[in-house]
C-alpha positions in Angstrom: 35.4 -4.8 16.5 32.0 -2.7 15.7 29.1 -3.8 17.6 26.1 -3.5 15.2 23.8 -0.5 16.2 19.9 -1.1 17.1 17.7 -0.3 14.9 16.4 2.9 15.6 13.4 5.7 14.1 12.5 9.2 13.9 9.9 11.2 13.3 9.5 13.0 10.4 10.1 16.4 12.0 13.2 15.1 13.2 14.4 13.7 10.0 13.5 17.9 8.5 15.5 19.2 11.0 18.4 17.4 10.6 18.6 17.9 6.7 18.0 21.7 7.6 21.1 21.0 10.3 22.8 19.9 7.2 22.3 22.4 4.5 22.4 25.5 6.9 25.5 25.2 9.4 27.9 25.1 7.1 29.0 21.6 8.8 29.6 18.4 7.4 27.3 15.9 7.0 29.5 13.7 9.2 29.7 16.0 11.6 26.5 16.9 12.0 26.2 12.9 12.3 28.6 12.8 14.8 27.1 15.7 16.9 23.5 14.0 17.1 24.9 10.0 16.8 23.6 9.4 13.7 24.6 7.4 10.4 26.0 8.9 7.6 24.2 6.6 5.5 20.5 8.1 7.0 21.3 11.2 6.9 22.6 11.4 3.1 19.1 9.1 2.1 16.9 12.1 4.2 18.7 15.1 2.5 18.5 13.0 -1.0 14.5 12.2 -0.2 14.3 16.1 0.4 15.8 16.7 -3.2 13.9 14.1 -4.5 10.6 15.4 -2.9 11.7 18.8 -4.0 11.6 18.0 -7.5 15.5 18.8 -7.5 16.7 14.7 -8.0 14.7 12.4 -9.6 13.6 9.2 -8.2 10.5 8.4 -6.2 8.9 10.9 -3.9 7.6 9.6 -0.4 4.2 9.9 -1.9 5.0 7.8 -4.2 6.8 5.5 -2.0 3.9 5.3 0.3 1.9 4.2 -2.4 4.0 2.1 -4.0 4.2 0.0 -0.5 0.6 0.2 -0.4 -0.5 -1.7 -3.9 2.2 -3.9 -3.2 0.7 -4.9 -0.1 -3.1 -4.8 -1.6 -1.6 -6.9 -4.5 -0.2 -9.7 -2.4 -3.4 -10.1 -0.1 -5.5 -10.2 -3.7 -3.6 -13.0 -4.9 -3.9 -14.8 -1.9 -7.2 -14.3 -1.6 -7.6 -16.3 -5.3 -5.1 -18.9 -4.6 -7.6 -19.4 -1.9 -10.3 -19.2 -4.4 -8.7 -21.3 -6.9 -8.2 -24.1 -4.2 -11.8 -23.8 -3.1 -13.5 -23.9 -6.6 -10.9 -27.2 -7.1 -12.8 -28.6 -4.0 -16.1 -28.2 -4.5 -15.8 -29.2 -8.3 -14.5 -32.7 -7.5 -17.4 -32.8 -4.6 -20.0 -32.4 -6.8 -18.8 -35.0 -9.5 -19.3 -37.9 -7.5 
């Protein structure tokens, strides 16, 4: 039976070193998993990010990500912000009808 792995992160300049691992020694990329303890399943989504931001696979680049993450946080505060409104205007309109 596997034992699930603890989450772990890396630095950027970790991450580009192991895709250049990858495409320069010729190895595997399980084996160059293996040698460092890594999952597969990182590794391919860092070299495919490094296509990606390369302009060599299309998809979203980190940039893009980063953004992307960012308006979707910014969005979610703003429409709590006028639920919030909403409720108060609610309020103070059935306040100043009586």
């Amino acid at each position: 039976m596997m034992t699930a792995r603890r989450r772990r992160t890396f630095t950027p300049e970790f991450k580009a070193r192991t895709v250049e691992l990858v495409r320069t020694s010729g190895k595997s990329v399980g084996e160059v998993c293996r040698e460092l303890d890594l999952t597969e399943t990182a590794v391919r989504r860092w070299v495919a990010q490094v296509e990606i931001d390369g302009g060599r696979r299309d998809g979203l680049t980190t940039a893009e990500r980063e953004e992307l993450s960012r308006l979707r946080h910014e969005n979610r505060v703003l429409r709590e912000e006028r639920d919030i409104l909403k409720k108060a205007a609610a309020f103070f309109a059935k306040e100043t009808t009586r």
